[in-house]
DOKOL-812371 format. One record per residue: residue number from 1; residue in one letter; x, y, z of N, C-alpha, C in turn. Coordinates in pm, 1 decimal. Last residue first. Layout:
# DOKOL-812371
<r NUM, A, <X, Y, Z>, <X, Y, Z>, <X, Y, Z>>;
...
# end
This chain:
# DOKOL-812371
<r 130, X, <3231.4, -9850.6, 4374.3>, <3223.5, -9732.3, 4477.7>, <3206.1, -9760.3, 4586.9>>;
<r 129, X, <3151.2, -10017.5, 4230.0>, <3165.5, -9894.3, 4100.0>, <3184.5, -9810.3, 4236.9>>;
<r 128, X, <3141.4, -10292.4, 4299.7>, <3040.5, -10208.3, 4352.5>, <3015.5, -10111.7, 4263.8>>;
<r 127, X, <3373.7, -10371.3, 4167.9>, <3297.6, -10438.8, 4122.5>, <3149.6, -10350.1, 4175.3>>;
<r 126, X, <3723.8, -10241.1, 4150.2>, <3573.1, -10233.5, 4228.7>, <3464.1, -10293.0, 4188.0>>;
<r 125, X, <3865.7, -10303.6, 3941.6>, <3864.5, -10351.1, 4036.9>, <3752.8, -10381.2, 4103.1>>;
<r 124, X, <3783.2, -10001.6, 3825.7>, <3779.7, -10139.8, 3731.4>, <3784.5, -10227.6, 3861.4>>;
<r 123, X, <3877.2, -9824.6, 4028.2>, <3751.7, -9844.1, 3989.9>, <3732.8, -9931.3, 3947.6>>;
<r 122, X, <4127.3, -9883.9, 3920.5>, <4108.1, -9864.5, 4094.8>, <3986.6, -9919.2, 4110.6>>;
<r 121, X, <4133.3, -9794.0, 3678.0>, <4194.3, -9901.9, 3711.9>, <4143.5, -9956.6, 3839.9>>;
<r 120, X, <4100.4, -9522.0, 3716.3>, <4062.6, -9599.3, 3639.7>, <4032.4, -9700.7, 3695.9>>;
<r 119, X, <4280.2, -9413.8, 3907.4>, <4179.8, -9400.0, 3928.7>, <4069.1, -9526.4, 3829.9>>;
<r 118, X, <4517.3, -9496.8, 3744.0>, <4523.7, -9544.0, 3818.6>, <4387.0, -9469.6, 3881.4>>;
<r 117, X, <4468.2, -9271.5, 3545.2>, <4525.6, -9479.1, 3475.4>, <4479.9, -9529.9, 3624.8>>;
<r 116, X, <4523.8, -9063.7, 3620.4>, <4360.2, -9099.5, 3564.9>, <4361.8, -9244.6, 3561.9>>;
<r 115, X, <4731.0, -9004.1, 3706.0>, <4664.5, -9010.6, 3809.9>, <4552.9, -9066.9, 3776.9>>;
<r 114, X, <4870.0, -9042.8, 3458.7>, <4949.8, -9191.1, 3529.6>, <4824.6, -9160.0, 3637.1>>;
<r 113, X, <4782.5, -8792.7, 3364.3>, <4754.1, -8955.4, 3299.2>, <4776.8, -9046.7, 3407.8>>;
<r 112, X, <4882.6, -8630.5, 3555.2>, <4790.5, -8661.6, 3519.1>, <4733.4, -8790.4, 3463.1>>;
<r 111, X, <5181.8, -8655.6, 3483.8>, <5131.3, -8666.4, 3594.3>, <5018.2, -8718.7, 3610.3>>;
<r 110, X, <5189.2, -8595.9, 3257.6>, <5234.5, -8715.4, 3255.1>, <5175.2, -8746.6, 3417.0>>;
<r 109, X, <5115.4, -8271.1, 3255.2>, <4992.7, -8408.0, 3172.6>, <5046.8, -8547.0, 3257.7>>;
<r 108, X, <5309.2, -8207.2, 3398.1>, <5220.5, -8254.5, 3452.6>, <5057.3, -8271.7, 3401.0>>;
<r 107, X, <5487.1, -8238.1, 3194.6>, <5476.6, -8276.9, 3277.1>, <5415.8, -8341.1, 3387.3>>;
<r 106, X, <5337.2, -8035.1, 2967.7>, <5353.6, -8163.0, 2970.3>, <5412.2, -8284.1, 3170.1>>;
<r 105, X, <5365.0, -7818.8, 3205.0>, <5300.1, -7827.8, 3127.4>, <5273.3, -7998.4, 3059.5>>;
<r 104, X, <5649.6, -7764.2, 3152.8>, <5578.1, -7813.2, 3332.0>, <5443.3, -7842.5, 3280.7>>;
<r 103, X, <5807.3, -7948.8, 2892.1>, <5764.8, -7785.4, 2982.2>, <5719.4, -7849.1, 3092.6>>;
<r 102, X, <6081.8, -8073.3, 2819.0>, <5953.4, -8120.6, 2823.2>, <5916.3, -8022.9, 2961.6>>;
<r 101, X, <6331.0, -8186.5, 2593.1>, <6263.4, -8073.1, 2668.9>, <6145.4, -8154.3, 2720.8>>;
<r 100, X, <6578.8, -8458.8, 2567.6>, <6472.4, -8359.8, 2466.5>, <6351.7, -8302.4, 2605.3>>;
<r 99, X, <6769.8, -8572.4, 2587.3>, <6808.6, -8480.0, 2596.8>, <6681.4, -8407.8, 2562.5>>;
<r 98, X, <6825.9, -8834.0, 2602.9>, <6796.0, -8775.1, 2436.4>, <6825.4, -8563.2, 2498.4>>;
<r 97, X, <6798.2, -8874.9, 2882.6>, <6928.1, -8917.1, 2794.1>, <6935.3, -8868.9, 2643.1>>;
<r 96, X, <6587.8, -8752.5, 3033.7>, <6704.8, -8755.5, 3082.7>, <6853.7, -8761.5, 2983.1>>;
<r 95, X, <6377.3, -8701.7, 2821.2>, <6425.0, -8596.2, 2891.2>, <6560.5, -8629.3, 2954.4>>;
<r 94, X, <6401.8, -8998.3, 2784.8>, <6356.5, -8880.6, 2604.9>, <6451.3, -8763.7, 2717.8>>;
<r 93, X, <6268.3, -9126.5, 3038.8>, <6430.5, -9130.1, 2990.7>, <6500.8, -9049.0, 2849.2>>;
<r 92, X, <6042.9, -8979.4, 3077.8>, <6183.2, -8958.4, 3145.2>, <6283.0, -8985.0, 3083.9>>;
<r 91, X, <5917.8, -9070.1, 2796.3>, <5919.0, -8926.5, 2858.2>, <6021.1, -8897.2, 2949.2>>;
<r 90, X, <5911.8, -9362.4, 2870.7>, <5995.6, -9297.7, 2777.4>, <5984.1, -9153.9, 2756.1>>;
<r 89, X, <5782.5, -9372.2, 3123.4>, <5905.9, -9430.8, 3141.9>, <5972.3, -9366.4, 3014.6>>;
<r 88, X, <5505.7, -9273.9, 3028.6>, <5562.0, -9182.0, 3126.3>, <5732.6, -9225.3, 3126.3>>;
<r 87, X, <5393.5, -9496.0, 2870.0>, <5451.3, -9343.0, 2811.2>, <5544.4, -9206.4, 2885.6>>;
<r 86, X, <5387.9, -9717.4, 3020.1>, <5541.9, -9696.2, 2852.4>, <5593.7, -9527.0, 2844.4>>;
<r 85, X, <5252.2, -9601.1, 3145.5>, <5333.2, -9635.4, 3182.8>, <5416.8, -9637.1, 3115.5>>;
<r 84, X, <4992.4, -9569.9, 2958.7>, <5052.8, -9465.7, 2990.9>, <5189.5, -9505.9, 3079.7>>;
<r 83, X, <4994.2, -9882.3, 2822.1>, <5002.9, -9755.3, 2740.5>, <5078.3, -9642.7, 2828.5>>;
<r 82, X, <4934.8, -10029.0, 3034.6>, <5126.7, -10011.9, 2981.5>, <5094.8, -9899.0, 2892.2>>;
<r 81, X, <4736.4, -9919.4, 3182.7>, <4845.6, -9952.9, 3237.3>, <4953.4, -9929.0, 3177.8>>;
<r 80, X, <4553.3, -9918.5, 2977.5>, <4574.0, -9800.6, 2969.0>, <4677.7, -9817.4, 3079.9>>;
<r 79, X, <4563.3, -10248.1, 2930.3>, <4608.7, -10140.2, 2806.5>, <4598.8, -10006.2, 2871.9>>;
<r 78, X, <4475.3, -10343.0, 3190.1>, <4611.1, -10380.1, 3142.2>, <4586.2, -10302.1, 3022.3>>;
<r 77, X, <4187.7, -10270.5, 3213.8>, <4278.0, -10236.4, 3330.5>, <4447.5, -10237.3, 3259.6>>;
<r 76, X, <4104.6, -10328.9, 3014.2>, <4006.9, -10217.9, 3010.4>, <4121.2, -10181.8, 3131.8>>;
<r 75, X, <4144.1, -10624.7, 3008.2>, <4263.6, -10533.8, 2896.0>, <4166.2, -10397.4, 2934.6>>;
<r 74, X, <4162.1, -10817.6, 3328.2>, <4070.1, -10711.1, 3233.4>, <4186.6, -10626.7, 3132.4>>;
<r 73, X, <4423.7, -11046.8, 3346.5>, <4381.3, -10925.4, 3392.0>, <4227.0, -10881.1, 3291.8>>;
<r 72, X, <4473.8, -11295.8, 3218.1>, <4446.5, -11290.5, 3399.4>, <4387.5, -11184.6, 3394.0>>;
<r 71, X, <4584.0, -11288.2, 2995.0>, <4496.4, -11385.8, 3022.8>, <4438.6, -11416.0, 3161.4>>;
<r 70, X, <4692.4, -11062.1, 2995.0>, <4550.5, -11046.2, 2932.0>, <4486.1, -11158.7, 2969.6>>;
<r 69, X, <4963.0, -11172.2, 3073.0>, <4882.9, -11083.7, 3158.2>, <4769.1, -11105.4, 3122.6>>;
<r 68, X, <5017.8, -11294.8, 2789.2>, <4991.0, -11370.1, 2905.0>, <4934.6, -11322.4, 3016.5>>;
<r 67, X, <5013.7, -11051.2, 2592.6>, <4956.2, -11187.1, 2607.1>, <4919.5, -11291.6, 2735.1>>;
<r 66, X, <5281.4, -10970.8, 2736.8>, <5125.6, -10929.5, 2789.4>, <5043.3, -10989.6, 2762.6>>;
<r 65, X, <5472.0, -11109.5, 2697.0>, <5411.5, -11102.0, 2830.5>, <5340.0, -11082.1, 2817.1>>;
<r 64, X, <5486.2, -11150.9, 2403.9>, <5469.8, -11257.2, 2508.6>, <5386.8, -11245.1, 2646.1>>;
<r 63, X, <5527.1, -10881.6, 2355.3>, <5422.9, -10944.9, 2299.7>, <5360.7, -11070.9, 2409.6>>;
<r 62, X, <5777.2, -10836.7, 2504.4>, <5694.7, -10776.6, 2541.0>, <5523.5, -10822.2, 2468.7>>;
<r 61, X, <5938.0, -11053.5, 2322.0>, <5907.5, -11116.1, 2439.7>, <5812.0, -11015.0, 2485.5>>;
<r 60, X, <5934.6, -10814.3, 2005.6>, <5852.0, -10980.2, 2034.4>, <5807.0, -11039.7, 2173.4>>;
<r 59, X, <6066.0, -10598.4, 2175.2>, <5898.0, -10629.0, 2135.4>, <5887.2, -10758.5, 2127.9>>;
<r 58, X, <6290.5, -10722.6, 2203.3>, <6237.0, -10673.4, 2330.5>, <6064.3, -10675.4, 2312.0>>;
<r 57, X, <6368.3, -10743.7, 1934.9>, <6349.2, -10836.3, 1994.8>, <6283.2, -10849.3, 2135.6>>;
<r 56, X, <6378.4, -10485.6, 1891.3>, <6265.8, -10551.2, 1805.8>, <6251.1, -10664.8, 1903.3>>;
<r 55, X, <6616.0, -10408.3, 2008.2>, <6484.7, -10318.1, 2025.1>, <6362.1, -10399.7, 1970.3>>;
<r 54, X, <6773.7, -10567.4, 1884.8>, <6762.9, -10603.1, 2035.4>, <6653.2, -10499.3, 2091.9>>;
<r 53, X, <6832.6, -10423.1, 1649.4>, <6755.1, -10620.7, 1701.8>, <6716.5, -10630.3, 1850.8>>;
<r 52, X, <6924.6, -10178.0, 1742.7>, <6801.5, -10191.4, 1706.9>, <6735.1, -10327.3, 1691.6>>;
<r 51, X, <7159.9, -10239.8, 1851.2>, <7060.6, -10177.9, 1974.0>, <6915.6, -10169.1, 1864.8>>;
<r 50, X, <7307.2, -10389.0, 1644.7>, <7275.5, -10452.7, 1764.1>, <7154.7, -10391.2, 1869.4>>;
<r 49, X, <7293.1, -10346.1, 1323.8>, <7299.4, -10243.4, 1439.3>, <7252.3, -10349.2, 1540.1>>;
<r 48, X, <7272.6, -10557.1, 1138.5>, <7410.3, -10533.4, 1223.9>, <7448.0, -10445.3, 1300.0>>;
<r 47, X, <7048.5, -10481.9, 1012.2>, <7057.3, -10610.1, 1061.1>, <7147.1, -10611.9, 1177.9>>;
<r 46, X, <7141.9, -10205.0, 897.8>, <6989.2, -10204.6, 1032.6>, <7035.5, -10325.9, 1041.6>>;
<r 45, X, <7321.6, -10274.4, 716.6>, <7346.8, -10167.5, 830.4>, <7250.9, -10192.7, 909.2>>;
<r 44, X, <7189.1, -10427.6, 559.0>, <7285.8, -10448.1, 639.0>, <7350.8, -10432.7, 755.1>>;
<r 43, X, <6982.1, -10223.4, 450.8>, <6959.2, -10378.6, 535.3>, <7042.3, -10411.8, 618.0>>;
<r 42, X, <7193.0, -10107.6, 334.0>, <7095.0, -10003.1, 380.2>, <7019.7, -10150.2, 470.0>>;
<r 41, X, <7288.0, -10228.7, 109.5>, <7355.9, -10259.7, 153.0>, <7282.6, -10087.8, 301.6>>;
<r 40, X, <7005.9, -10321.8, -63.4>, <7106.1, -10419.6, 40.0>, <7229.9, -10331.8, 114.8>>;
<r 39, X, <6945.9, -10125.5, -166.7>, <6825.4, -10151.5, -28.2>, <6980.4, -10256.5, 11.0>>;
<r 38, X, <7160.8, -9796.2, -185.6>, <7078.1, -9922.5, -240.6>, <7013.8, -9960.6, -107.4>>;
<r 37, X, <7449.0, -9625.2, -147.6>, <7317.1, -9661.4, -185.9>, <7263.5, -9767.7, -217.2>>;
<r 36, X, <7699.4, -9709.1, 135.2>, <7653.2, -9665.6, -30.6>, <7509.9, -9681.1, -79.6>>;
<r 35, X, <7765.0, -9501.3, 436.1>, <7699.4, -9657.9, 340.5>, <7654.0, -9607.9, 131.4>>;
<r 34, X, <7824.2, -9292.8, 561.0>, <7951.9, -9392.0, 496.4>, <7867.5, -9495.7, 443.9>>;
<r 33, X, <7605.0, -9216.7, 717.1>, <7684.3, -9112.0, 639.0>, <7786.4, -9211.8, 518.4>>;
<r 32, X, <7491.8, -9419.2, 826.5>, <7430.7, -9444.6, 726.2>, <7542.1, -9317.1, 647.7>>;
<r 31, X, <7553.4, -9422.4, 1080.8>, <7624.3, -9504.0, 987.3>, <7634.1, -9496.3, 854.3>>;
<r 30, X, <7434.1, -9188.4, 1174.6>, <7525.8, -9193.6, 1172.4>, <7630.8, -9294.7, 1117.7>>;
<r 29, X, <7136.5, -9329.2, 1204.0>, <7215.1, -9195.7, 1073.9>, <7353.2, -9211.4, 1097.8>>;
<r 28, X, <7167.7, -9547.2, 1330.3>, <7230.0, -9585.0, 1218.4>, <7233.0, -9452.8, 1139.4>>;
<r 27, X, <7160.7, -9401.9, 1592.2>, <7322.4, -9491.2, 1544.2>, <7316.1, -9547.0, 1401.4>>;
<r 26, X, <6900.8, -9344.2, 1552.5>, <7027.6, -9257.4, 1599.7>, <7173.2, -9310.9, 1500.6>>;
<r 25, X, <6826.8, -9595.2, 1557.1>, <6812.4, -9514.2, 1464.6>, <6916.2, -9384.7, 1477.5>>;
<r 24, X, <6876.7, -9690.5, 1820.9>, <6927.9, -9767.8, 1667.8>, <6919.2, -9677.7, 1542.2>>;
<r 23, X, <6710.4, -9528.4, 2014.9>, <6894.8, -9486.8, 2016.4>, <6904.1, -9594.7, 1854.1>>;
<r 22, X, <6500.2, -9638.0, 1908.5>, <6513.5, -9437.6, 1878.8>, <6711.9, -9467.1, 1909.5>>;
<r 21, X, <6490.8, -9880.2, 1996.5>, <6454.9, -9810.4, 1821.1>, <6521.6, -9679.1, 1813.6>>;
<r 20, X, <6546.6, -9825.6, 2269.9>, <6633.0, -9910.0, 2161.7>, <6606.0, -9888.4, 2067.7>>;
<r 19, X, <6270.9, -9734.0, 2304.4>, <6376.9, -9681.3, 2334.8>, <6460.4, -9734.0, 2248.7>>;
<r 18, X, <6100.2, -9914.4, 2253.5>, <6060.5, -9824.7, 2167.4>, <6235.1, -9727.7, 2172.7>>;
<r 17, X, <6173.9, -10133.7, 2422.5>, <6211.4, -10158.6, 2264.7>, <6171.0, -10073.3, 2202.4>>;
<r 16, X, <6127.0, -10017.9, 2619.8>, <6287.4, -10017.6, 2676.2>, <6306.9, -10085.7, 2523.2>>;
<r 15, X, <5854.8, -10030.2, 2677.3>, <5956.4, -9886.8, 2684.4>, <6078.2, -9914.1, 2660.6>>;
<r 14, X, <5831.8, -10264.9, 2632.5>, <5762.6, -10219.5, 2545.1>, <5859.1, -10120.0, 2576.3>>;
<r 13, X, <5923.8, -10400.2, 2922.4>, <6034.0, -10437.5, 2758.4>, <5967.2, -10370.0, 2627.9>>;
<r 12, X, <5785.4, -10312.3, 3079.9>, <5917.0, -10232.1, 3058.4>, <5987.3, -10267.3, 2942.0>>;
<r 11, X, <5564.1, -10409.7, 2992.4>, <5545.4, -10254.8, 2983.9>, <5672.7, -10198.2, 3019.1>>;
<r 10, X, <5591.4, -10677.3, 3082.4>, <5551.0, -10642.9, 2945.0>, <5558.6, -10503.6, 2921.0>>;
<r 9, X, <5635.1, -10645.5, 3349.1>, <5760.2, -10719.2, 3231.8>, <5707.5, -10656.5, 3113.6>>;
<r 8, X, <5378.3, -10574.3, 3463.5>, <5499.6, -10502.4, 3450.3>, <5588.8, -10530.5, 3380.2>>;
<r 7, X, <5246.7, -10813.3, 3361.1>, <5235.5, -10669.2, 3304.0>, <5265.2, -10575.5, 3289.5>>;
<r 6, X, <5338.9, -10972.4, 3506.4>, <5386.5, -11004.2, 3385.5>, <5327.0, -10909.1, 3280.8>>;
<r 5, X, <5279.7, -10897.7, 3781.2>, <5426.5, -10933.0, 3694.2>, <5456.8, -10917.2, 3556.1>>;
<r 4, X, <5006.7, -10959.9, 3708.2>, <5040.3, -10835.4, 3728.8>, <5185.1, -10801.0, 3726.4>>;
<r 3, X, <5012.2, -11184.6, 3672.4>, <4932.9, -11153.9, 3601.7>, <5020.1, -10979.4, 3608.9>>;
<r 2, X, <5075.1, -11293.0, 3964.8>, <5171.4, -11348.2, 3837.8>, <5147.3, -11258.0, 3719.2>>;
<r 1, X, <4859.7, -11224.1, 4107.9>, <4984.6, -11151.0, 4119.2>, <5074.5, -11177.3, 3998.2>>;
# end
């Protein structure tokens, strides 16, 4: 069970530091209108955007966890877990808060995937195959 905790930890702090990249980036075009040219003072601005350290930093501990899942779970069960899980959690929140489209069509790809991950997975388990 610990294993599986810590695969969920790992697959929300992966969605939630790809997220934080996209709003840091956001926030730094918008800094970036008033910065003067060059690499230092273009560093500055990314060091002292807070939602993008704190997007990186979410990766490093999401490194942590899953590392540590892998050491309990099959990665044939735990990588298509957080892969499509990351992918479905930042698809909602892209649609809810970015604001960005997504047809019935995609949709119910996302559907799909999350139905194949977990058929997968189901199976992986099964040691019979059935």
């Amino acid at each position: 069970m610990k294993y599986w905790i810590a695969l969920i930890l790992a697959l929300t702090l992966n969605a939630t530091a790809n997220l934080m990249m996209k709003f840091g980036v956001q926030r730094h075009d918008e800094a970036r209108a008033h910065l003067e040219p060059g690499l230092v003072p273009l560093t500055r601005c990314l060091l002292t955007n807070w939602v993008l350290v704190a997007g990186l930093i979410c990766f490093a501990v999401n490194v942590a966890f899953y590392t540590y899942s892998l050491s309990g779970l099959k990665i044939s069960i735990a990588y298509p877990i957080m892969v499509s899980g990351g992918f479905a959690i930042i698809a909602i929140v892209a649609w809810k808060y970015l604001h960005e489209t997504l047809s019935s069509g995609q949709w119910a790809g996302i559907a799909l995937i999350l139905v194949g991950v977990f058929l997968v997975a189901r199976e992986m388990n099964n040691p019979a195959g059935g």
